[in-house]
N, CA, C and O of each residue as an XYZ file, in Angstrom:
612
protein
N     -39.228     18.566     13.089
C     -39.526     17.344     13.822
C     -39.802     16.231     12.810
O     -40.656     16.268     11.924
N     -38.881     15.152     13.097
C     -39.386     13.721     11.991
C     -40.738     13.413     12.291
O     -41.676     13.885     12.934
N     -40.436     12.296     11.475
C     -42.104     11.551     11.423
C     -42.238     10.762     12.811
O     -43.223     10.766     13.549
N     -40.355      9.706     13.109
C     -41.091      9.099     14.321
C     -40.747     10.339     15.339
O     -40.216     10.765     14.313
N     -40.540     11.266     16.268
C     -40.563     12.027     16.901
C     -42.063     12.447     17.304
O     -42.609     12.559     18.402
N     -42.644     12.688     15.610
C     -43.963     13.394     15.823
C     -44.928     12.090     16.386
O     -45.910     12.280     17.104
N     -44.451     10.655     15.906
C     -45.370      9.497     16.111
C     -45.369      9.159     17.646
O     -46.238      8.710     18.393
N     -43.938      9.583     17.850
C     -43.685      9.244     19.449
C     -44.634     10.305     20.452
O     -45.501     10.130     21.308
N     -44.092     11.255     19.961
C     -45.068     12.264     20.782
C     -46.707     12.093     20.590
O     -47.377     12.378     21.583
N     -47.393     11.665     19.437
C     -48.511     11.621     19.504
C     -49.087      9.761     19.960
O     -50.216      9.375     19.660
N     -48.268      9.032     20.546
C     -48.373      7.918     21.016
C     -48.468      8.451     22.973
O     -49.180      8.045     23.892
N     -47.377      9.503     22.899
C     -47.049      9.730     24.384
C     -48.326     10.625     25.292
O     -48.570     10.753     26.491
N     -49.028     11.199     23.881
C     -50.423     12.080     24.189
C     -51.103     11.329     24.487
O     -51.524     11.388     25.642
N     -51.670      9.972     23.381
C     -52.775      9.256     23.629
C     -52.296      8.254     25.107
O     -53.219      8.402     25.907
N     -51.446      7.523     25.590
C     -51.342      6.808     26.259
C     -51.640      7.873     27.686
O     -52.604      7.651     28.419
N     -50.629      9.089     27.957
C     -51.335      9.926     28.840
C     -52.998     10.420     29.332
O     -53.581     10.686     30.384
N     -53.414     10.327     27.408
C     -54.995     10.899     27.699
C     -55.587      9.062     28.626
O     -56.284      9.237     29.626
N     -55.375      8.010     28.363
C     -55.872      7.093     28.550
C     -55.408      6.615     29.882
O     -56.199      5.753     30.265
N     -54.501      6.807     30.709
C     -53.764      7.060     32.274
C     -54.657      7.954     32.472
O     -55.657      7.240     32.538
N     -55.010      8.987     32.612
C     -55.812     10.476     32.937
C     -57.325      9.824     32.908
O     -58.206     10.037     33.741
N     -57.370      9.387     32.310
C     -59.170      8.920     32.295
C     -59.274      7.786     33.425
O     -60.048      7.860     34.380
N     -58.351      6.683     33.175
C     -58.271      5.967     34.218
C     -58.705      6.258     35.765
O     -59.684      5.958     36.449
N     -57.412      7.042     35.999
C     -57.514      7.990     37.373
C     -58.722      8.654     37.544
O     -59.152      8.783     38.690
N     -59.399      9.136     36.514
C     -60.593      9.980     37.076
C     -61.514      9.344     37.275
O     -62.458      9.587     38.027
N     -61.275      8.185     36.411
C     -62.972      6.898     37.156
C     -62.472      6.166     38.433
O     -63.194      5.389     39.059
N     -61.372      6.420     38.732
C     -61.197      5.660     40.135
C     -60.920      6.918     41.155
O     -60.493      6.202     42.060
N     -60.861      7.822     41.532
C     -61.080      9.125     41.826
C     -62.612      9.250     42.253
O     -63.044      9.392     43.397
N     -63.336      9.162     41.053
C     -64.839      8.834     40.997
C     -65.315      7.926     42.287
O     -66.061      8.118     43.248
N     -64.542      6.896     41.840
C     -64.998      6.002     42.730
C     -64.300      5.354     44.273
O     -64.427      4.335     44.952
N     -63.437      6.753     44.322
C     -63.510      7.184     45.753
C     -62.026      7.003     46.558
O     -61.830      6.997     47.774
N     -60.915      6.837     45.291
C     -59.481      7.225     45.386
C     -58.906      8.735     45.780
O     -59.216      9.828     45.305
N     -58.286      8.513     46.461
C     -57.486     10.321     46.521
C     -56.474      9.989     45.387
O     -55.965      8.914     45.067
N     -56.302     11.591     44.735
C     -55.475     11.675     43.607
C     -54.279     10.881     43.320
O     -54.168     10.232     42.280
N     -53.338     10.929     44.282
C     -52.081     10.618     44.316
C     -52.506      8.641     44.100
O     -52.213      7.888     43.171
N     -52.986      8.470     44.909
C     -53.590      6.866     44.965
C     -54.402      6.515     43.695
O     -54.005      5.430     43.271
N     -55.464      7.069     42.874
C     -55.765      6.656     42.000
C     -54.678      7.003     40.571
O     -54.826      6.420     39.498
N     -53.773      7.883     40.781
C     -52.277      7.894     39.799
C     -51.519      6.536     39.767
O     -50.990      5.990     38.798
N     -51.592      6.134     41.027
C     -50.943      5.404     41.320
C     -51.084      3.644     41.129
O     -50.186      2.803     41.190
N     -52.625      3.450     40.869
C     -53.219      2.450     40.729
C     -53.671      2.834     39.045
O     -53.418      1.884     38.304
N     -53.993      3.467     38.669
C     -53.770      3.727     37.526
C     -52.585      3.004     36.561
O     -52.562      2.140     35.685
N     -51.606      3.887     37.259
C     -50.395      3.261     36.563
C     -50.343      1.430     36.628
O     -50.062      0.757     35.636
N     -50.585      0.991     37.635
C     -50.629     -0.243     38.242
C     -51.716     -0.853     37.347
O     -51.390     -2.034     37.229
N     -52.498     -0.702     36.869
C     -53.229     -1.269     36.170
C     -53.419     -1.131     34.596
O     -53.951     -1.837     33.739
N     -52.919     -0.219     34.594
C     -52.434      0.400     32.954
C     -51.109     -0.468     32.446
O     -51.166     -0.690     31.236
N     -50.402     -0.791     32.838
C     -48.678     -1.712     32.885
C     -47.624     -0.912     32.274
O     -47.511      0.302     32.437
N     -47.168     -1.345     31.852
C     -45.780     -0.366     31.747
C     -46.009      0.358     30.120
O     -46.232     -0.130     29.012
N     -45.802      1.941     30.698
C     -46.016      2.361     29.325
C     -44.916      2.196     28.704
O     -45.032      2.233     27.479
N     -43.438      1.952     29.281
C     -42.840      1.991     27.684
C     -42.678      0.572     27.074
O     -41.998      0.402     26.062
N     -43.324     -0.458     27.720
C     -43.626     -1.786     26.939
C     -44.931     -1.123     26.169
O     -44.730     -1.232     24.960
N     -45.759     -0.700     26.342
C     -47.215     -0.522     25.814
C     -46.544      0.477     24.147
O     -46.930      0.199     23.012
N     -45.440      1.680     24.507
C     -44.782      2.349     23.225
C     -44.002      1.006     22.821
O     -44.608      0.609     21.825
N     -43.228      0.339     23.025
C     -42.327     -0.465     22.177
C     -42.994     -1.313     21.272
O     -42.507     -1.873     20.290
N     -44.630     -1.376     21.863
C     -45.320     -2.502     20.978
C     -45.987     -1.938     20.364
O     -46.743     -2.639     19.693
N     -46.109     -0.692     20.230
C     -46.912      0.479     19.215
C     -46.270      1.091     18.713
O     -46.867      1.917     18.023
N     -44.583      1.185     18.650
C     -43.109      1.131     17.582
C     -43.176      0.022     16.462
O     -43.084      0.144     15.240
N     -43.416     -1.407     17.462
C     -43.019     -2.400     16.481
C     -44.320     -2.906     15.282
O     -44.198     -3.641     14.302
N     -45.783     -2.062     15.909
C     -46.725     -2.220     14.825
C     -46.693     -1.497     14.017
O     -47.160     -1.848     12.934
N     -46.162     -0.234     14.156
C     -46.153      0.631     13.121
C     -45.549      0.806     12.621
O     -45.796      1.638     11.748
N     -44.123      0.184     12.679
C     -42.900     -0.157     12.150
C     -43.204     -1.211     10.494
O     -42.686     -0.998      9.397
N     -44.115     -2.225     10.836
C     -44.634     -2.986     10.045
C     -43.174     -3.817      9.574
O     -42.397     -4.401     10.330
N     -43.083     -3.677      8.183
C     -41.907     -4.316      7.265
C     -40.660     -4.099      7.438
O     -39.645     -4.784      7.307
N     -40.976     -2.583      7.889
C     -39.315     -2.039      8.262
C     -38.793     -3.218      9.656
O     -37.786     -3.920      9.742
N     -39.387     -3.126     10.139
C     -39.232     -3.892     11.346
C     -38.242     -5.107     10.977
O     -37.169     -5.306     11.546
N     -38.937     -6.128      9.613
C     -38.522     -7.201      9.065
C     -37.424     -7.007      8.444
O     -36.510     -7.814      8.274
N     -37.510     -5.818      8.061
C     -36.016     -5.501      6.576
C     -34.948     -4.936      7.466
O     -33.833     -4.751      6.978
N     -35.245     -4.560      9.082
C     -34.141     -4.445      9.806
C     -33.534     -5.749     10.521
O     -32.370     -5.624     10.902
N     -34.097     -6.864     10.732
C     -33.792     -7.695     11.123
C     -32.926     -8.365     10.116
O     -31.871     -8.830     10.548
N     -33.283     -8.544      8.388
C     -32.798     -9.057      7.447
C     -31.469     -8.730      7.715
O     -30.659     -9.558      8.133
N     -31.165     -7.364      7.455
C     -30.426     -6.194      6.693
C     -28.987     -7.061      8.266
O     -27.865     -7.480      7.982
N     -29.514     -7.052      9.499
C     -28.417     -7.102     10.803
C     -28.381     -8.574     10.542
O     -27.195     -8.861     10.378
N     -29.084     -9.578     10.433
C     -28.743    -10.866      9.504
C     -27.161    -10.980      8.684
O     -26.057    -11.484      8.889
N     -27.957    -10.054      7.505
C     -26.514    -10.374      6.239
C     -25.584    -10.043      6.774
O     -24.578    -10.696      6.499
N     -25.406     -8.734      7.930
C     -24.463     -8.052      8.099
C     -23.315     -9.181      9.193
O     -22.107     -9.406      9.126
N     -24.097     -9.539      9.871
C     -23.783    -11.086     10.583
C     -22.658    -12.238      9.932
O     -21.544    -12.665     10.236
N     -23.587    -12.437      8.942
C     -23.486    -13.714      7.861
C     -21.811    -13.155      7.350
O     -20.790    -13.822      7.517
N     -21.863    -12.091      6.852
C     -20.735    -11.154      5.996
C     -19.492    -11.683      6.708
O     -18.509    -12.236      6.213
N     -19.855    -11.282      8.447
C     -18.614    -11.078      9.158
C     -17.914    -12.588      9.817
O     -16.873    -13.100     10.228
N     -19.034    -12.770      9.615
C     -18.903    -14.802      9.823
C     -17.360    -15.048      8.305
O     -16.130    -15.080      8.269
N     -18.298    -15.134      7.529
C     -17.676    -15.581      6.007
C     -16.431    -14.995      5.967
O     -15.438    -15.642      5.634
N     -16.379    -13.624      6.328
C     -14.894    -12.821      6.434
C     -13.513    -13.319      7.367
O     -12.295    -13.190      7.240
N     -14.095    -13.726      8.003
C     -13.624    -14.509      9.307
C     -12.760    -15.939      8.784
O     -11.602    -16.312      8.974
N     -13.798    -16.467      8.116
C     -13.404    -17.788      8.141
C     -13.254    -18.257      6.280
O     -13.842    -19.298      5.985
N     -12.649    -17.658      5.338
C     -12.334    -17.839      4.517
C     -12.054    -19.257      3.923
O     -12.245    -19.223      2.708
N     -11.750    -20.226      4.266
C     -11.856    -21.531      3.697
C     -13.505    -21.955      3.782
O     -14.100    -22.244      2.744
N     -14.022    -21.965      4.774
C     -15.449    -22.460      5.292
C     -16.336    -21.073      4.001
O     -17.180    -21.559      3.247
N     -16.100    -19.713      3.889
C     -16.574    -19.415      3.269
C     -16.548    -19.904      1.418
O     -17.493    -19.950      0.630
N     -15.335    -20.157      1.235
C     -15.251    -20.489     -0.373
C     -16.225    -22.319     -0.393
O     -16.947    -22.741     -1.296
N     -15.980    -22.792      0.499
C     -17.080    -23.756      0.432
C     -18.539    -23.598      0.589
O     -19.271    -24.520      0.228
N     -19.003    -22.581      1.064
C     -20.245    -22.304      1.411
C     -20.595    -21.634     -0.086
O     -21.792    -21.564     -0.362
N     -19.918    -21.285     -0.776
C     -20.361    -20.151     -1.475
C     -20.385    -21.395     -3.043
O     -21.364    -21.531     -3.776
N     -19.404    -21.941     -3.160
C     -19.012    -23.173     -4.107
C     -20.153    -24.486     -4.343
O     -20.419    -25.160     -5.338
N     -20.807    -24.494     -2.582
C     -22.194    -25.197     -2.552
C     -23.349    -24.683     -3.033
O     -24.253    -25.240     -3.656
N     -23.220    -23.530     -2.668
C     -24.412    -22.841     -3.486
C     -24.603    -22.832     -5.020
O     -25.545    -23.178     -5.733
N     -23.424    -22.333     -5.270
C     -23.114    -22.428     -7.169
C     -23.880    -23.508     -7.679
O     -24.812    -23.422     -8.480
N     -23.111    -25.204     -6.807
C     -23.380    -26.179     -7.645
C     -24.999    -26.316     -7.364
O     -25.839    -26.676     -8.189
N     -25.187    -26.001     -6.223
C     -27.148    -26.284     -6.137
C     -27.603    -25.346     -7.048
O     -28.207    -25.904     -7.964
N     -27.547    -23.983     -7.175
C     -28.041    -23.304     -8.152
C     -28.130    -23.659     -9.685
O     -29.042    -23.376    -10.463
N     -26.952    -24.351     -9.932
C     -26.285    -24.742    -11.162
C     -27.002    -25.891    -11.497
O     -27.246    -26.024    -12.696
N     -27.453    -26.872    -10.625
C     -28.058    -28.250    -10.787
C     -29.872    -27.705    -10.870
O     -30.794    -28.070    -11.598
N     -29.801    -26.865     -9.945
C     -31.532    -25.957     -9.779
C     -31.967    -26.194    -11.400
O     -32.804    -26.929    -11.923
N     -30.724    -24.940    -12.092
C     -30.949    -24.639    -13.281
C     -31.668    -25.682    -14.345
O     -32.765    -25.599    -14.898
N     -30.189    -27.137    -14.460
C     -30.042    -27.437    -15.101
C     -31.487    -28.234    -15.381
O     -32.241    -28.224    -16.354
N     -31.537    -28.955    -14.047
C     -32.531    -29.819    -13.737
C     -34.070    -29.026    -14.181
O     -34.910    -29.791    -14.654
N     -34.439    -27.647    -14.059
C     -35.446    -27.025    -14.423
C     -35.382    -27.246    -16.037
O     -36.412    -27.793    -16.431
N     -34.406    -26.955    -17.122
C     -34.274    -26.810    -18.168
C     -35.094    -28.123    -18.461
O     -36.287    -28.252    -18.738
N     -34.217    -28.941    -18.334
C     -34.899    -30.231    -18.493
C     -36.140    -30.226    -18.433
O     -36.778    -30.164    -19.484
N     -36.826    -30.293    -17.131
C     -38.544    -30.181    -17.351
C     -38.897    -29.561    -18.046
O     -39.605    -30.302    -18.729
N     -38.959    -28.374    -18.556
C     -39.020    -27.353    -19.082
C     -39.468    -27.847    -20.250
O     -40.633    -27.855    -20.645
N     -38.375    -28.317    -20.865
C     -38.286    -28.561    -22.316
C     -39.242    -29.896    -22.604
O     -40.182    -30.024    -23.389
N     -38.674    -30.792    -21.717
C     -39.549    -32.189    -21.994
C     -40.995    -31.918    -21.594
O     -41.920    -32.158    -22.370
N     -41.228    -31.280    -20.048
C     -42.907    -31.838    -19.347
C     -43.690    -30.638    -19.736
O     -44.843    -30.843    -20.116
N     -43.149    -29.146    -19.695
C     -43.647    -28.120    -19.567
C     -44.349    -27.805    -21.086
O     -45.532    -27.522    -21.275
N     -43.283    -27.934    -22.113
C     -43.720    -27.371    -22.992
C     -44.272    -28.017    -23.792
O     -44.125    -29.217    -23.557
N     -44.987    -27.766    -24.843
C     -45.788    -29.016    -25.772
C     -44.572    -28.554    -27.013
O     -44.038    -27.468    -27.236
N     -44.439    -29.794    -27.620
C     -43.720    -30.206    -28.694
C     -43.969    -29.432    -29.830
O     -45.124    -29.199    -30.187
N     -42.861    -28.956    -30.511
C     -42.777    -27.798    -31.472
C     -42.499    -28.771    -32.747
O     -41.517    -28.730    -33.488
N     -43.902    -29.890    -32.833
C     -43.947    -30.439    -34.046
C     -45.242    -30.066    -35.122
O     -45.926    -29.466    -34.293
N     -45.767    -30.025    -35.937
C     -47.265    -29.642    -36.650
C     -48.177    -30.973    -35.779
O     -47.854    -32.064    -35.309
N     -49.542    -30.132    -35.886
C     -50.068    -31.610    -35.065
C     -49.459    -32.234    -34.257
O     -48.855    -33.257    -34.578
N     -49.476    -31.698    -32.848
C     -48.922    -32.549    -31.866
C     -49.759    -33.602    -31.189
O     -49.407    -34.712    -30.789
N     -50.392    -33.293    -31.164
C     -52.113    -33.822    -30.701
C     -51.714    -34.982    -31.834
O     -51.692    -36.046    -31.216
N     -51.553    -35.098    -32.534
C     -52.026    -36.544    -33.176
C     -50.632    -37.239    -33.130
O     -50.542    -38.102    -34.004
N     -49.668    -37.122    -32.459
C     -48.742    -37.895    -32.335
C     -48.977    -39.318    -31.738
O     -49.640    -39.314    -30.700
N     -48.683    -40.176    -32.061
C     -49.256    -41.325    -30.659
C     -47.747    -42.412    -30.482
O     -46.690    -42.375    -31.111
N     -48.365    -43.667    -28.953
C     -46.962    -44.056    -28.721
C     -47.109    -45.349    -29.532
O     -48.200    -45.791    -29.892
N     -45.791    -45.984    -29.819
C     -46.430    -47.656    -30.727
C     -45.569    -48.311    -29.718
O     -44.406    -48.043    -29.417
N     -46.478    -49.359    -29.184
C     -45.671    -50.105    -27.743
C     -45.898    -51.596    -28.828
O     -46.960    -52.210    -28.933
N     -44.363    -51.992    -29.678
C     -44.527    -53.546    -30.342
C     -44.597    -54.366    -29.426
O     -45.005    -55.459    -29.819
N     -44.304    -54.293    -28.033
C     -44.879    -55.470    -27.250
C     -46.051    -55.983    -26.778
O     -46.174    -56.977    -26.062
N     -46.895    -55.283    -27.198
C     -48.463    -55.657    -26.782
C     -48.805    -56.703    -28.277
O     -49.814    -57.406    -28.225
N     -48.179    -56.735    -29.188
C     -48.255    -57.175    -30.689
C     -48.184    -58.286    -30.269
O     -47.530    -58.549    -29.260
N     -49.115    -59.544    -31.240
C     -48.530    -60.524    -30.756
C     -47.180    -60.936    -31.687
O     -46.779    -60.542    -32.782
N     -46.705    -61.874    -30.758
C     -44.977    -62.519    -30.843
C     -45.540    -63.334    -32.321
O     -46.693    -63.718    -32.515
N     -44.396    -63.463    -33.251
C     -44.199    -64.482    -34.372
C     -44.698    -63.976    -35.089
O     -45.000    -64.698    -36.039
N     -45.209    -62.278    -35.232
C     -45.417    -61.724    -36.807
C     -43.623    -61.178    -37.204
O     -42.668    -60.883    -36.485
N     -43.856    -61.257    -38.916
C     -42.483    -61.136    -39.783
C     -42.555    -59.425    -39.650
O     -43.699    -59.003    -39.484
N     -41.726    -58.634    -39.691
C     -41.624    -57.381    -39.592
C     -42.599    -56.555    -40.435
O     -43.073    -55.484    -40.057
N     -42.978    -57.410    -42.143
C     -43.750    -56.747    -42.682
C     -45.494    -56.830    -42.325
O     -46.462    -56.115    -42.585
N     -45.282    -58.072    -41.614
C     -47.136    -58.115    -41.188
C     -46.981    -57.719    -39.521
O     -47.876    -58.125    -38.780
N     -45.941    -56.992    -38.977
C     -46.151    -56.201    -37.783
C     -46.018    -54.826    -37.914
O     -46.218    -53.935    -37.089
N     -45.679    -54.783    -38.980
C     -45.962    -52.883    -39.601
C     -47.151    -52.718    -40.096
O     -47.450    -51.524    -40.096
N     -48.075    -53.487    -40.577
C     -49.179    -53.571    -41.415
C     -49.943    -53.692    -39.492
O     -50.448    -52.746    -38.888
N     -49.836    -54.606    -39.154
C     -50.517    -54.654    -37.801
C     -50.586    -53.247    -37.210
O     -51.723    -52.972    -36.828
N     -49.772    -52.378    -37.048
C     -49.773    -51.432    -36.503
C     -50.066    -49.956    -37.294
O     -50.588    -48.936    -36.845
N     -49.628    -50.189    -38.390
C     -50.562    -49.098    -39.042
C     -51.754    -49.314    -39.507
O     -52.429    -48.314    -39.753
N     -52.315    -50.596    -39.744
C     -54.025    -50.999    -39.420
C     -54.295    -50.481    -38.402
O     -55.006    -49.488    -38.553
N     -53.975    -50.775    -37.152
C     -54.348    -50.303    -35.662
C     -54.137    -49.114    -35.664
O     -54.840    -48.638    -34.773
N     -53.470    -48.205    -36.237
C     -53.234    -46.390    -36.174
C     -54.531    -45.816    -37.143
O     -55.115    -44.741    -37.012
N     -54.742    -46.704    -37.984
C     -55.893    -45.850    -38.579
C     -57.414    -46.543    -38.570
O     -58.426    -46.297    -39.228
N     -57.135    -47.456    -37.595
C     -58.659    -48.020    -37.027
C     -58.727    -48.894    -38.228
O     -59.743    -48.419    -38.737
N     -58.397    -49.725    -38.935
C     -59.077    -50.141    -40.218
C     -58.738    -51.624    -40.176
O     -57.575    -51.816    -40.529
N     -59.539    -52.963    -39.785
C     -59.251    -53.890    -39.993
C     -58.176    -54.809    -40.812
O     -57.867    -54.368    -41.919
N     -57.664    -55.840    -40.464
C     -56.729    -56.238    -41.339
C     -57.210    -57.350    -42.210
O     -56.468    -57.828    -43.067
């Protein structure tokens, strides 16, 4: 006996033991047999909705990886079908993947990683437009490497 066989059968025990108890508190309380079976059931709801939803919990992931799995199988027969619409579908993907890539590299290299220079930390930016206008090139290099090492001019 498999596993679900044995799960089924021990789902089909407990839902019976829990019908059976039912009936006997309304029995109790003053049903004839056949009538409290009967209202039992009626108030219990349908056991094989009550098993299908105690299949699909215990099913868990499988549940999901069967839905996937009849998905692709879908998708496959679509694409097989329609061979022009598929080489475009598949050609779109490439180039998004391909641009995914490229476009990641980029960050990568520029935002992600720190600069594979000695002392990066002391690199700094020199913006000559904040300088004022009408210094000669040699007293705007002196301006700015005064200003890089803090030291008056």
């Amino acid at each position: 006996m498999g596993r679900r066989e044995m799960r089924d059968r021990d789902m089909d025990q407990e839902l019976r033991f829990h019908l059976d108890m039912l009936a006997k508190q309304l029995v109790e309380s003053g049903f004839s047999d056949a009538e409290a079976m009967r209202e039992a059931r009626r108030r219990f709801g349908g056991v094989q909705q009550i098993k299908e939803r105690g299949r699909d919990v215990t099913s868990g992931g499988w549940l999901l990886l069967g839905a996937l799995w009849q998905d692709v199988r879908h998708a496959i027969r679509v694409l097989a079908h329609n061979p022009g619409f598929s080489l475009t579908v598949i050609v779109s993907i490439a180039i998004g993947v391909g641009a995914n890539a490229a476009m990641f590299s980029v960050a990568d290299t520029l935002v992600l990683r720190p600069l594979t220079v000695p002392h990066a930390g002391d690199i700094v930016e020199v913006d000559a437009r904040r300088i004022t206008r009408g210094l000669s090139k040699p007293d705007l290099l002196h301006a700015v490497i005064s200003g890089l090492c803090g030291r008056p001019r």
